[in-house]
DOVEX-843204 format. One record per residue (C-alpha): residue in three letters; x negated, y, z negated. Coordinates in steps of 0.2 Angstrom, whole numbers, padded with zeros to 4 digits, always signed. Layout:
N
ALAXYZ;...
This chain:
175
UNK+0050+0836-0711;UNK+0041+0852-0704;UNK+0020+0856-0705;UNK+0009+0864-0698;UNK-0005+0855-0690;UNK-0019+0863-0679;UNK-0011+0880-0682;UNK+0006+0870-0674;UNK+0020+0868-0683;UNK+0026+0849-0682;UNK+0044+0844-0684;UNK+0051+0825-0687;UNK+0068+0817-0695;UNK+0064+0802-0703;UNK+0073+0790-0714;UNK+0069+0795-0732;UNK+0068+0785-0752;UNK+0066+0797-0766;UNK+0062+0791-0781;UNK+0050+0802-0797;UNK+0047+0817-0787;UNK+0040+0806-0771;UNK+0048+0805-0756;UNK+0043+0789-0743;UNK+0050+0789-0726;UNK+0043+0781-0711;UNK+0039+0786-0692;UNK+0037+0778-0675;UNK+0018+0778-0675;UNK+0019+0788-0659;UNK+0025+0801-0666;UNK+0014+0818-0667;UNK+0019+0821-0684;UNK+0007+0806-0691;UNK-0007+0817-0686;UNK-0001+0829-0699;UNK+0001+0817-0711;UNK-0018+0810-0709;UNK-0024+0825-0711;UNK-0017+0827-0728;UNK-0003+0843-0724;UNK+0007+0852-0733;UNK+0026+0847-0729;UNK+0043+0853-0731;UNK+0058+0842-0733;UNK+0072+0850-0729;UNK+0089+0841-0735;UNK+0109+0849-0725;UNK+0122+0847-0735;UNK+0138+0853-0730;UNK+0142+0869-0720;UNK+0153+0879-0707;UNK+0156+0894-0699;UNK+0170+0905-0709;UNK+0181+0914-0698;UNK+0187+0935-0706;UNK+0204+0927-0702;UNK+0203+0917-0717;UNK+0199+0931-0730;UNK+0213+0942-0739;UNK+0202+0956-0738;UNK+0202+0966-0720;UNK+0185+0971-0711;UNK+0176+0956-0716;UNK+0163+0947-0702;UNK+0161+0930-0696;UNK+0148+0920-0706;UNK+0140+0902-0707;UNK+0141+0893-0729;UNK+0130+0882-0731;UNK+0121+0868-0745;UNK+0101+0864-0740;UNK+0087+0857-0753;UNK+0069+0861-0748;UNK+0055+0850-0757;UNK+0038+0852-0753;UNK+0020+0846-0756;UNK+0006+0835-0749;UNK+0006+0821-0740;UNK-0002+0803-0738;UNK+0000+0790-0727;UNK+0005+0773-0736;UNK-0004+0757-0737;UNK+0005+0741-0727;UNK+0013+0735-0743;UNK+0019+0752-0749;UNK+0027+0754-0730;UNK+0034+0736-0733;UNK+0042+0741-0749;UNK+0049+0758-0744;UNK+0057+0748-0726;UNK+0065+0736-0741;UNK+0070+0747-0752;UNK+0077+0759-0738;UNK+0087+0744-0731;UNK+0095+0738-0749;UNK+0100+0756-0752;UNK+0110+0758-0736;UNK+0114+0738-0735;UNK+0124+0741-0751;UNK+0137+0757-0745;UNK+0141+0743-0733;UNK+0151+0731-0746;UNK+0158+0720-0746;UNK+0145+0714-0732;UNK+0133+0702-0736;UNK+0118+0715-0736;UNK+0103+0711-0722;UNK+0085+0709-0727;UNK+0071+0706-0717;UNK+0074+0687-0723;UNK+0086+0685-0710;UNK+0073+0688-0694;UNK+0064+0677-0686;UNK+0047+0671-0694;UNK+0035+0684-0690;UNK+0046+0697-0682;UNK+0045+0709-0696;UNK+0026+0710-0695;UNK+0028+0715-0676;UNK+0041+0728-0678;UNK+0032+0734-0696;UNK+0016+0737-0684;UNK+0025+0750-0674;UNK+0031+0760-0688;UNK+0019+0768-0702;UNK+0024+0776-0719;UNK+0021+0793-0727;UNK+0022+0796-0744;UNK+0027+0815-0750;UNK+0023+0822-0768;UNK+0035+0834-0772;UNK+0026+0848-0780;UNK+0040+0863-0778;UNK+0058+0861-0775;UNK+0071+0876-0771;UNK+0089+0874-0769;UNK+0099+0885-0757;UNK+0116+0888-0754;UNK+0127+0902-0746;UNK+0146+0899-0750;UNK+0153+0917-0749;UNK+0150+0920-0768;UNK+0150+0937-0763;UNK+0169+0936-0760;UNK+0183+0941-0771;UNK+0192+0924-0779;UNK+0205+0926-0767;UNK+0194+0926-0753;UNK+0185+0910-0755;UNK+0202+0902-0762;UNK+0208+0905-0746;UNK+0192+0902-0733;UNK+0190+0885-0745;UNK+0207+0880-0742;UNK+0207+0884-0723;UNK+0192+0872-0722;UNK+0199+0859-0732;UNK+0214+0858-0720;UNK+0199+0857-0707;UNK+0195+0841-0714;UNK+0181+0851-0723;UNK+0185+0846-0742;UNK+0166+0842-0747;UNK+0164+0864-0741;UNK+0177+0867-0749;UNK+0173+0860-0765;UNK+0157+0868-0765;UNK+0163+0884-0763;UNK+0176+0883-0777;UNK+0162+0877-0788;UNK+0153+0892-0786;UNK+0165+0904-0789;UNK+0174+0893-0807;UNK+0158+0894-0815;
C-alpha cells in the first residue's frame, strides 16, 4: 500500500481480502501508515505477479540488452478505517481463505484460542478498508520481441524454474 500523508509518502504490506471492488487488510496499530488511513487518503495497491531479469543471451536476435518482465496490478482509491466487527470479519475471512490452500489440514479459527485471547491480539491490529475506484494492469513481457525471441527467453526461464514467466510471456505473444 503507498500514500502520501503530510506531503510524505507512506508505504506498508499488509495482508489483503478483496471482494466487489473493496480491499480490507489490517495493520499493527503502530504502524505510521494508520495515520494515512484516518485521515481519509488516497491509496495505491500494488499487487507483483511474476518477474525476472532476461539475459540477450537468451534471444535469437544479436545486439539486444539486459531487461527485467514483469506482471503488477495497481488499484487505487480512498480509504476508511474499519469498525471492530468489520476488522473481526476481514481477520476471519483472511484466515479461512489461507486455512483452506492448507488441505487436508483441519483449518484454524480463532475458536481454537484461549477464551479472551483473540480480543487482546484483535486490540493490537486495526483494519482499513480500500474502495477501489481505478484499476490499471501492467505488464512487460518482451512483447516487443520477435516470436522466436520470447520462445526462447520463455523457455530459458522455464528451465529456471520460471514456468508461471514463462507462461505469461507466451500468452502475450499467442494472442
Amino acid at each position: 500500500m503507498v500514500a502520501v500523508h503530510l506531503g510524505e509518502v507512506v508505504i506498508a504490506q499488509a495482508p489483503v481480502i478483496v471482494s466487489e471492488g473493496v480491499l480490507r487488510f489490517h495493520l499493527a496499530r503502530g504502524n505510521g501508515f494508520l495515520d494515512a488511513a484516518r485521515a481519509g487518503a488516497h491509496v495505491k495497491a500494488v499487487f507483483s505477479g511474476p518477474d525476472a531479469y532476461v539475459s540477450p543471451d537468451w534471444y535469437e536476435s544479436q545486439n539486444q540488452v539486459p531487461t527485467w518482465n514483469y506482471v503488477s496490478v495497481y488499484a487505487e482509491g480512498p480509504m476508511r478505517l474499519l469498525s471492530d466487527e468489520e476488522l473481526t470479519a476481514q481477520i476471519d475471512a483472511l484466515s479461512a481463505e489461507h486455512e483452506a490452500r492448507l488441505a487436508p489440514k483441519k483449518p484454524w479459527t480463532r475458536a481454537k484460542m484461549a477464551q479472551g485471547s483473540d480480543a487482546r491480539l484483535l486490540a493490537a491490529i486495526e483494519g482499513v478498508e480500500l474502495r477501489v475506484t481505478h484499476i490499471l494492469g501492467k505488464y512487460k513481457l518482451s512483447q516487443s520481441k520477435s516470436a522466436a525471441d520470447v520462445a526462447r527467453a520463455a523457455a530459458a526461464l522455464e528451465a529456471l524454474g520460471r514456468a508461471d514467466l514463462a507462461s505469461q510471456m507466451r500468452s502475450v505473444t499467442s494472442s
